[in-house]
VEXDREN-2710 file (C-alpha; in Angstrom, 1 decimal):
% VEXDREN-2710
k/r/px/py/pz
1/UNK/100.6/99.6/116.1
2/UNK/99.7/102.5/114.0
3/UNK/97.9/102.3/111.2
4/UNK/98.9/104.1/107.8
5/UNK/97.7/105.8/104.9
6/UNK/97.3/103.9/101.2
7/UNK/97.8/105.0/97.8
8/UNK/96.3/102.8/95.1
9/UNK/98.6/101.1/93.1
10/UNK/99.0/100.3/89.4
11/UNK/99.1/96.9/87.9
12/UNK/101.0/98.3/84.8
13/UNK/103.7/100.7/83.8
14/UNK/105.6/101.4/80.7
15/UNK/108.9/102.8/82.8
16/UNK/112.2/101.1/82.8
17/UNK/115.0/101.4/84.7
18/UNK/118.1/102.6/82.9
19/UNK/120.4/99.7/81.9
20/UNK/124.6/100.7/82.1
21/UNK/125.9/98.9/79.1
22/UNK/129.4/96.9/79.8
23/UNK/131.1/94.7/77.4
24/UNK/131.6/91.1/77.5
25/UNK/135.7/89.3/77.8
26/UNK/136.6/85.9/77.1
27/UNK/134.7/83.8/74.9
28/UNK/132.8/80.9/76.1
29/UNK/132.0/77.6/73.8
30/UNK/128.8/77.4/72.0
31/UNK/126.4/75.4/74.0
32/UNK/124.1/73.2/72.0
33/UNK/120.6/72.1/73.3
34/UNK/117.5/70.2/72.1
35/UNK/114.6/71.8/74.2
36/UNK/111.4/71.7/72.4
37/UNK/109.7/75.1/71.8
38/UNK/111.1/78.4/72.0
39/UNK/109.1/81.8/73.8
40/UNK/106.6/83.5/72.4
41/UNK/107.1/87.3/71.9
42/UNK/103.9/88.4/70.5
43/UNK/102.2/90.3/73.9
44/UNK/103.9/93.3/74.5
45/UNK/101.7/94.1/77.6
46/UNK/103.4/91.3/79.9
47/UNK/107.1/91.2/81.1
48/UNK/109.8/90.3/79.3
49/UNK/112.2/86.8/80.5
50/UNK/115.4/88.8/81.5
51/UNK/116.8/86.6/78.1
52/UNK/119.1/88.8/76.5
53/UNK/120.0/88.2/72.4
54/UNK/123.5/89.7/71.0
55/UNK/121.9/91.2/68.2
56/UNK/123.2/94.5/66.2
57/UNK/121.0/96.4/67.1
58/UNK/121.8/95.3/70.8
59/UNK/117.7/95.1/71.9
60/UNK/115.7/92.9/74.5
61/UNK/114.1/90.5/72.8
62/UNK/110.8/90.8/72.8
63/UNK/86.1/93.4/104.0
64/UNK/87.6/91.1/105.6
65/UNK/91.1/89.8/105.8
66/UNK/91.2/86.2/104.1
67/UNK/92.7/82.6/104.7
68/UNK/94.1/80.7/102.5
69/UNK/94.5/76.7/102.2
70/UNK/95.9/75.0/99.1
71/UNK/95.1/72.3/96.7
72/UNK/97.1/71.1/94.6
73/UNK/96.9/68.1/92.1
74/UNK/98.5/65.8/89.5
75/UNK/97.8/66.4/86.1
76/UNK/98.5/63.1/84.0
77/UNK/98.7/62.9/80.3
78/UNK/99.8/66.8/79.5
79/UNK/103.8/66.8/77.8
80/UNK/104.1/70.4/79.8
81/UNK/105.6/68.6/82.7
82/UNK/103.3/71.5/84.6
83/UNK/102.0/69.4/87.7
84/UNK/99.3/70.8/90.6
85/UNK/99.5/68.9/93.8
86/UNK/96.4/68.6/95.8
87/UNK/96.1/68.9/99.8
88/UNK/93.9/70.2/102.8
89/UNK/94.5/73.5/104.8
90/UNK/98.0/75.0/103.7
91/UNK/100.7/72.6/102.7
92/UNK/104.0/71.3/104.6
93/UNK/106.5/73.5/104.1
94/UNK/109.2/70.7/103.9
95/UNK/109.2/71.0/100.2
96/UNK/109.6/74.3/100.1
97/UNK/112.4/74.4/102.7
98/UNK/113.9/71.8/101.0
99/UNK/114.1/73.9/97.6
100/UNK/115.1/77.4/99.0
101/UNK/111.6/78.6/99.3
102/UNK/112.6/80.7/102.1
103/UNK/110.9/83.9/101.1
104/UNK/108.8/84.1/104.0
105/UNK/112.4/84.4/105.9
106/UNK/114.0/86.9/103.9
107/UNK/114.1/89.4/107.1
108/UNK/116.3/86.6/108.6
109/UNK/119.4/88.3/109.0
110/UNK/121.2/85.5/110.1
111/UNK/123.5/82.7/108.9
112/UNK/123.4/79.1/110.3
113/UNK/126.8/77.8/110.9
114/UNK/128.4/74.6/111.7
115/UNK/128.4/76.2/115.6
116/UNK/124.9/78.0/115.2
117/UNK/123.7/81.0/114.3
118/UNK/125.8/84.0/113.2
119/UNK/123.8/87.5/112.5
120/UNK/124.1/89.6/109.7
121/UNK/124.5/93.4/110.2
122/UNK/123.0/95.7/108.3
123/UNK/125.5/98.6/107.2
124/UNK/124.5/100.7/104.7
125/UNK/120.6/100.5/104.0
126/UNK/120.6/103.2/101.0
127/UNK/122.5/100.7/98.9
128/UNK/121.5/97.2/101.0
129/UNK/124.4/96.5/102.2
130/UNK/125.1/94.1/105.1
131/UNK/128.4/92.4/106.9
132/UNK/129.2/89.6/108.2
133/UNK/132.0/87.4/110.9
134/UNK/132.6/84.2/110.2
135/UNK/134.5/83.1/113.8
136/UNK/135.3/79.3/112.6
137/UNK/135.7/77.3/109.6
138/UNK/132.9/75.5/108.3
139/UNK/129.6/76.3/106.1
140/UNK/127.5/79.1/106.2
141/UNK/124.1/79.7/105.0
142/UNK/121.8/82.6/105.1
143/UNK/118.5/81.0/104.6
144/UNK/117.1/84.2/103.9
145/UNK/118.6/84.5/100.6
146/UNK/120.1/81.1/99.5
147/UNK/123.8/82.1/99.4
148/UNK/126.1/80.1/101.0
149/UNK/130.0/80.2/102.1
150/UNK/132.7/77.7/102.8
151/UNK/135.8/79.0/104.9
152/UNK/138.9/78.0/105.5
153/UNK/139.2/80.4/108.7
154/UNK/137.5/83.6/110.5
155/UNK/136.4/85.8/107.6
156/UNK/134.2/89.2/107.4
157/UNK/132.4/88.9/104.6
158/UNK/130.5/92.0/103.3
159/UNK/127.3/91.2/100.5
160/UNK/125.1/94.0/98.6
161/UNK/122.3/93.3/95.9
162/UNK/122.5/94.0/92.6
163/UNK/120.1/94.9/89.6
164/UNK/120.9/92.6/86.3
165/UNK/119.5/95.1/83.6
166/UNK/121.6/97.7/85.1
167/UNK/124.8/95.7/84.7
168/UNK/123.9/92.9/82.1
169/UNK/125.8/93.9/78.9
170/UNK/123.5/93.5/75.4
171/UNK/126.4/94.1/73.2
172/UNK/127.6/90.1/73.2
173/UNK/128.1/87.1/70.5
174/UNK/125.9/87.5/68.0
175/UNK/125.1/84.0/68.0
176/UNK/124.3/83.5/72.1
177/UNK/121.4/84.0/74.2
178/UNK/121.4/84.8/77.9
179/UNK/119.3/83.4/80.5
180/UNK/119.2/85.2/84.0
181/UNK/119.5/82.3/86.8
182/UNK/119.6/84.1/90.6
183/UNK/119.8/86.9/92.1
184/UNK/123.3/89.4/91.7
185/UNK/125.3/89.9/94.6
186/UNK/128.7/91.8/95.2
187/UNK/130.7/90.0/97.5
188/UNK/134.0/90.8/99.2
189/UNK/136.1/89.2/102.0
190/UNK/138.7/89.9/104.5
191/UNK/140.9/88.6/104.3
192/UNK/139.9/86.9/100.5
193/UNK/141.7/83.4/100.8
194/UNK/140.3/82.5/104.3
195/UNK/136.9/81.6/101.3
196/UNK/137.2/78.4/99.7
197/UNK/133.6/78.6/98.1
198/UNK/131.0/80.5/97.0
199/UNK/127.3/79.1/96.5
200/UNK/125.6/81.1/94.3
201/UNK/121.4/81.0/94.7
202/UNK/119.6/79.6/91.2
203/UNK/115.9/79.0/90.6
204/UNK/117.2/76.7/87.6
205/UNK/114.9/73.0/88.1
206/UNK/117.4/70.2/87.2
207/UNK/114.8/67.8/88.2
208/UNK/113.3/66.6/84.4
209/UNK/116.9/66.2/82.8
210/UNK/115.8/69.3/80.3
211/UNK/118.7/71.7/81.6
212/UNK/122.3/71.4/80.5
213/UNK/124.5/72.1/83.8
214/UNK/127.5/73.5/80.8
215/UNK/124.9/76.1/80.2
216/UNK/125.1/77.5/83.8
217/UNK/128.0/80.4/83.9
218/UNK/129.1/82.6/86.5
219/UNK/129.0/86.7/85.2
220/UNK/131.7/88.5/87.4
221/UNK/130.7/92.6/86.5
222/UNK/134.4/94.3/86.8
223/UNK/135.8/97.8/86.0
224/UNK/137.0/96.2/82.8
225/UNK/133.5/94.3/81.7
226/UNK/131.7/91.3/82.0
227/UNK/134.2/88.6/82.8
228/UNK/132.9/84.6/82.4
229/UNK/133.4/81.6/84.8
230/UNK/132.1/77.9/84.7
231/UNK/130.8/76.7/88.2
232/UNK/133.2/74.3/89.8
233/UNK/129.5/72.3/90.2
234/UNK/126.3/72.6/90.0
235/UNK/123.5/71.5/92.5
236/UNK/119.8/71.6/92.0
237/UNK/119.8/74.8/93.5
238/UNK/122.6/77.1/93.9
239/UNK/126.4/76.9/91.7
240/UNK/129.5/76.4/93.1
241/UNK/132.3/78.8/92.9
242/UNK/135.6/77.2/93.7
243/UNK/138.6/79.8/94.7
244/UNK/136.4/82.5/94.1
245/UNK/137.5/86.1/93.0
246/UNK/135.4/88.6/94.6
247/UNK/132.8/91.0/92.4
248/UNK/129.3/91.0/91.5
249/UNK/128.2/88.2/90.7
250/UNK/125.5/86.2/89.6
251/UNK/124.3/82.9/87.6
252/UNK/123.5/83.0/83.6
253/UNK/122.6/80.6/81.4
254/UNK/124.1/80.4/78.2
255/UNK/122.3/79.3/75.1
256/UNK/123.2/79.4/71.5
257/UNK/121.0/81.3/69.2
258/UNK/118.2/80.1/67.5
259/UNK/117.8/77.2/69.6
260/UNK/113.8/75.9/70.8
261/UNK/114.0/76.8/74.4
262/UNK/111.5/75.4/77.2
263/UNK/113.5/76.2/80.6
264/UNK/112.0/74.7/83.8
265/UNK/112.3/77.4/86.7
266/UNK/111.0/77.1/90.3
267/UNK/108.7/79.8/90.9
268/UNK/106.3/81.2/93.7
269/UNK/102.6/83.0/94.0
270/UNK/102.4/85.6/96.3
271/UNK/98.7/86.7/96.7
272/UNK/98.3/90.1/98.5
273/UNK/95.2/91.3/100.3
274/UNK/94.0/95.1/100.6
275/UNK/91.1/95.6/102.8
276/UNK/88.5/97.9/102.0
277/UNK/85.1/98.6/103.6
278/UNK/82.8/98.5/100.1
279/UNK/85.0/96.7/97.9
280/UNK/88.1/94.1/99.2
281/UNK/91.1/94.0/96.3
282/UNK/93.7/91.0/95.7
283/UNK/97.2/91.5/94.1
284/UNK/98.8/88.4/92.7
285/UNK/101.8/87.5/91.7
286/UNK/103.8/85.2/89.6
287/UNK/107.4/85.3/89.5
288/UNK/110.8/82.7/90.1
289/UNK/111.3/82.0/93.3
290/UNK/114.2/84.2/94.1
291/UNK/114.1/85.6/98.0
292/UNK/115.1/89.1/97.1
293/UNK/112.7/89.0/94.4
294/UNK/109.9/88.4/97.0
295/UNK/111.4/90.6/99.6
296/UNK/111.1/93.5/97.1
297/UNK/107.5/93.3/96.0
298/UNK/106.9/92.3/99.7
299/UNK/108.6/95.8/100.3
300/UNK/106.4/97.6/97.4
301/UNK/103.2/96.1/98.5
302/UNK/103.6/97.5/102.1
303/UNK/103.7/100.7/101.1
304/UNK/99.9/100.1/99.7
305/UNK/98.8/98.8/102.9
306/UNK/99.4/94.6/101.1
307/UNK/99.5/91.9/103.8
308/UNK/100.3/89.0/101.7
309/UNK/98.4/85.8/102.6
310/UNK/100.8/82.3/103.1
311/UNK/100.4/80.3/100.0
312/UNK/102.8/77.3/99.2
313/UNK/104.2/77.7/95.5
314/UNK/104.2/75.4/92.4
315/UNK/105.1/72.3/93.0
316/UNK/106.4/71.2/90.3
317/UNK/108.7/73.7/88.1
318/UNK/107.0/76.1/85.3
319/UNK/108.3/77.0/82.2
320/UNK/110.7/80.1/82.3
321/UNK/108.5/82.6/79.4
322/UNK/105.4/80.4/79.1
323/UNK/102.0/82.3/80.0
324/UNK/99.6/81.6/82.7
325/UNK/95.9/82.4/82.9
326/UNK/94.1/83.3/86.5
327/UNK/90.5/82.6/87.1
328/UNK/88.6/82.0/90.0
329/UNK/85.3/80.2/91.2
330/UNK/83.1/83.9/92.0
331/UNK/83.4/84.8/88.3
332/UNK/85.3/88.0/89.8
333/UNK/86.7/90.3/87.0
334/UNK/90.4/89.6/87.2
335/UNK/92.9/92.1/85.2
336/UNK/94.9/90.8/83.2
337/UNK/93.5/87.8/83.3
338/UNK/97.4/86.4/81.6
339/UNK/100.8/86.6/83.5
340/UNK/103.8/85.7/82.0
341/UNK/106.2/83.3/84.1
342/UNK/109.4/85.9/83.7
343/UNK/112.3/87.5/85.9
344/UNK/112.6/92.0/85.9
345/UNK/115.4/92.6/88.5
346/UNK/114.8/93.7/92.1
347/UNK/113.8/97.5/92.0
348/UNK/112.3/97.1/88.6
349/UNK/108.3/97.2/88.4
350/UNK/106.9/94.0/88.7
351/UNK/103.3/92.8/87.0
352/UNK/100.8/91.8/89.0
353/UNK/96.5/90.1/88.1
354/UNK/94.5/92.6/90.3
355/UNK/91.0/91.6/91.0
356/UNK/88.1/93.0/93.4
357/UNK/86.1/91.0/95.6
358/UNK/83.7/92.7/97.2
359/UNK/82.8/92.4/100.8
360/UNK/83.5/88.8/100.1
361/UNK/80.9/86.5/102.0
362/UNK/82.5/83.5/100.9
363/UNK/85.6/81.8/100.0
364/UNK/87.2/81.9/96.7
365/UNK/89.1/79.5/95.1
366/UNK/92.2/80.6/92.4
367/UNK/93.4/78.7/89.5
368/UNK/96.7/79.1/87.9
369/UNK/96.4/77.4/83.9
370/UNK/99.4/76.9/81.7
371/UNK/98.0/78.6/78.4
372/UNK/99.4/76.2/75.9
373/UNK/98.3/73.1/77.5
374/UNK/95.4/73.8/79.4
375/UNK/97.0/72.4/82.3
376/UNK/96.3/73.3/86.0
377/UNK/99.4/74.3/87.7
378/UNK/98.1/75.9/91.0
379/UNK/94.8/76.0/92.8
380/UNK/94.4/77.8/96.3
381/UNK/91.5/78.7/98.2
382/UNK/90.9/82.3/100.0
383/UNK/88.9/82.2/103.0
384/UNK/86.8/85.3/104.4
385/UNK/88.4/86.6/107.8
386/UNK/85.9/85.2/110.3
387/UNK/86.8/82.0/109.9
388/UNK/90.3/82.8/110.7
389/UNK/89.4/84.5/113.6
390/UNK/87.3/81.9/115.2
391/UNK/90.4/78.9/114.3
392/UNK/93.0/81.0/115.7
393/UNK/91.2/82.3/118.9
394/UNK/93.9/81.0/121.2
395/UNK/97.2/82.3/119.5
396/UNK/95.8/85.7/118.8
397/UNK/94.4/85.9/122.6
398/UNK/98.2/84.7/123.4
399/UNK/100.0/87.4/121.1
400/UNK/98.0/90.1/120.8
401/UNK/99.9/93.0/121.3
402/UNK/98.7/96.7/122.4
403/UNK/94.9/97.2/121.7
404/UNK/94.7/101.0/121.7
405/UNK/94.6/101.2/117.5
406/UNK/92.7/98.2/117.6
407/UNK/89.6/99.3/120.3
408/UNK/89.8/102.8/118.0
409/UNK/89.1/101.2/114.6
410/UNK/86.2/98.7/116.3
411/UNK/84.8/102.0/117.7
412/UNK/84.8/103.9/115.2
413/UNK/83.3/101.3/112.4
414/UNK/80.4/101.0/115.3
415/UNK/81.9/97.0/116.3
416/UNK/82.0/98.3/119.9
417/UNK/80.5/101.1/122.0
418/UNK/82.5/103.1/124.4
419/UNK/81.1/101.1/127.4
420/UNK/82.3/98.1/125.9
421/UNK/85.8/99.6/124.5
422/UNK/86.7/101.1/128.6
423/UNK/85.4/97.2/129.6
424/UNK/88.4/95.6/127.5
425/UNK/90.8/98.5/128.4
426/UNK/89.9/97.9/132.4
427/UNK/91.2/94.1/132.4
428/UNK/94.3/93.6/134.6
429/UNK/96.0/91.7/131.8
430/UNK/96.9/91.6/128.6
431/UNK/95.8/88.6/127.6
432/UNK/92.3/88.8/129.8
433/UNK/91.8/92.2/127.6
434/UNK/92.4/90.1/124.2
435/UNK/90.4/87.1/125.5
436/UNK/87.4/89.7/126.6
437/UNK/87.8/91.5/122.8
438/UNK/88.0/88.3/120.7
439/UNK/84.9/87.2/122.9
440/UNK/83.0/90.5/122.6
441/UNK/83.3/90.3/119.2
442/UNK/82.7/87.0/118.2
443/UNK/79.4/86.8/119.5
444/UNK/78.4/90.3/117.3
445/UNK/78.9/87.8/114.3
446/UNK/81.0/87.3/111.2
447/UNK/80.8/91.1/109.6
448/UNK/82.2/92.2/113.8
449/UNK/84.6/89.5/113.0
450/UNK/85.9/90.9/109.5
451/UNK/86.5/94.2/110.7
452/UNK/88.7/92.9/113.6
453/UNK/90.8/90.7/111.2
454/UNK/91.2/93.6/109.2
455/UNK/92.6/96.2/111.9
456/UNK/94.7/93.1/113.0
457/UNK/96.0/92.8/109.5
458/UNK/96.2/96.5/109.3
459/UNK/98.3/97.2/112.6
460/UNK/100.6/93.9/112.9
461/UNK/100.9/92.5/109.3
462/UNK/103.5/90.0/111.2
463/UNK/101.5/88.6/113.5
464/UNK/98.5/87.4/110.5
465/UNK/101.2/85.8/108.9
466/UNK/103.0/84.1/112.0
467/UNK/99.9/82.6/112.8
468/UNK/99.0/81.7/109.2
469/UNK/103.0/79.8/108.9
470/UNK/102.0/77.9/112.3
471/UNK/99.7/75.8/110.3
472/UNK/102.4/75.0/107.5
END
């Protein structure tokens, strides 16, 4: 476990990705909808919903490591349909398996079959590409990203990830409006008729009757533009491609112009701690609960030393553009203190609230607001690392991997002297060296305690949040 070097990382950035501008081919109907309000594009500081409008001029519109336990509660009497449910410790992840909310399994790389599981290979990393054998007929689902497969017969089936702003054309009907739904993947298949189906991943919520499923399209990027296909069905959360042809591909919603738009999306929080001996920062995100989404600000967050902390996500859906505001319980400085619910492709910067907290003696509850309404959406708790330390004594004794990096931080932040490092390092086993650290350092109190968690979080990011899932 060796422990890295990290940058500091902006909240903001005015850089965008360059967009490759195709054209669009058959014409779909005009879809009609009576949703009540429409976004609002007066901040020009916050992201952007991926909603694109064929316009002439062909432009976007507008110290210590912590726990966490959630609480969540009905909110009666708001028309947002926004809804915070309320429980103890971190909540069931039934709901959240139920919905796709597999981003805590995006490194997965396996699909579950109808004869078990059936592992992905990664094949070219530079462009994420993987591969993968279907031996039988039957259903296929990797978990890790939501897409799903029904074959005829044995199949190799190759996947990569695509960027929708590098792909998405801006030159369509003048009178249209496009919604991103999923993720983009390019799919091919050998042989291509052994594939009866396709299910494409969407973080559309057909739960509250507000979304049409005509609206929902499948966008096929070819060599000769953007070609149009309606879902054989759509399910509450991916679309099904009957007889597919193989491209990239990826769910939009299309929505006629000038229409009051209020899309329900499923989303997610990911809340991100970076330790610090003076002065302990929190990233936090909101964004539509898309696995590779996750998986790529997971990815960016790493690189600035971010071990993200296990939250469960909104329960109920959010509205796709509204805007969010983040407080919390210390009256810490939070910046900005207003997200906007919206989707920027993989690979593009995401935004982030950023706050500071200190060498935070206490825990410290977060608030998700829905702006317009008022209405509490999301409540968690983050809890200073001691306590995590003294709950999980028994798993961490159990799994506790090589302490050299370990005994070397707790040494040199004065935790332990060398007479009591070569005392752990002498045990005959590894677990009678964890059990002899975790004890050793329990009893030097809660700040000992903190800087343990810490170097923990520091040198096996995986193991925090194992142990932290467990309690799901």
């Amino acid at each position: 476990m060796e422990k890295k070097e990290c940058p500091e990382k902006s909240s903001s950035s005015e850089e965008e990705l360059p967009r490759q501008v195709y054209r669009e081919l058959p014409r779909v109907s005009e879809i009609r909808c009576d949703i009540s309000h429409f976004f609002q594009d007066d901040d020009e500081t916050e992201a952007e919903p991926l909603l694109f409008r064929a316009v002439p001029e062909c432009q976007l519109s507008g110290g210590d490591i912590p726990s966490v336990s959630e609480e969540q509660e009905s909110s009666e009497g708001q028309d947002s349909g926004d809804i915070c449910s309320e429980e103890n410790q971190i909540v069931s992840s039934y709901a959240s398996k139920v919905c796709f909310e597999i981003e805590q399994d995006y490194k997965n790389r396996q699909f579950l079959g109808p004869e078990g599981n059936v592992d992905v290979e990664l094949i070219d990393k530079s462009t994420n590409t993987y591969s993968v054998w279907f031996p039988t007929a039957g259903w296929y689902l990797w978990s890790a990203t939501g897409l799903g497969f029904l074959v005829r017969d044995a199949v190799t089936v190759t996947i990569a990830f695509g960027s929708w702003n590098q792909h998405l054309a801006l030159d369509l009907q003048h009178h249209e409006q496009w919604l991103v739904g999923g993720p983009l993947f390019d799919v091919t298949a050998e042989p291509e008729e052994a594939v009866a189906e396709i299910h494409l991943p969407h973080f559309i919520s057909l739960q509250a009757g507000e979304v049409d499923v005509s609206w929902f399209l499948v966008a096929h990027f070819k060599d000769e533009g953007m070609v149009l296909e309606h879902p054989a069905r759509v399910e509450p959360f991916y679309a099904v491609l009957e007889k597919p042809s193989f491209s990239l591909m990826g769910i939009l919603l299309r929505i006629a112009s000038g229409t009051r738009l209020s899309i329900p999306i499923t989303s997610n929080t990911l809340i991100y701690y970076h330790p610090h001996p003076e002065d302990i920062k929190f990233h936090l995100y909101l964004v539509p609960s898309d696995a590779l989404l996750t998986k790529m600000i997971d990815d960016e967050e790493d690189r600035f030393c971010g071990v993200r902390l296990q939250t469960s996500p909104p329960v109920e859906p959010l509205n796709f553009g509204a805007r969010y505001i983040v407080s919390n319980s210390a009256h810490l400085e939070i910046i900005p203190t207003e997200l906007k619910l919206s989707y920027r492709s993989p690979g593009e910067i995401q935004h982030f609230s950023k706050f500071y907290a200190g060498q935070m003696k206490e825990p410290i509850q977060l608030e998700i607001t829905e702006k317009r309404h008022e209405t509490l959406v999301w409540k968690t708790v983050v809890k200073p690392g001691a306590a995590f330390v003294k709950e999980n004594h028994r798993q961490l004794q159990a799994r506790l991997g090589d302490l050299k990096g370990v005994l070397d931080d707790l040494q040199d932040n004065e935790v332990l002297t060398e007479n009591e490092k070569e005392l752990v390092e002498q045990a005959k086993t590894r677990q009678s060296k964890n059990d002899i650290l975790l004890t050793m350092v329990e009893k030097k109190g809660d700040r000992a305690l903190e800087l343990l968690f810490r170097s923990i979080s520091e040198r096996d990011p995986y193991l925090v949040s194992y142990l932290r899932q467990q309690n799901l």
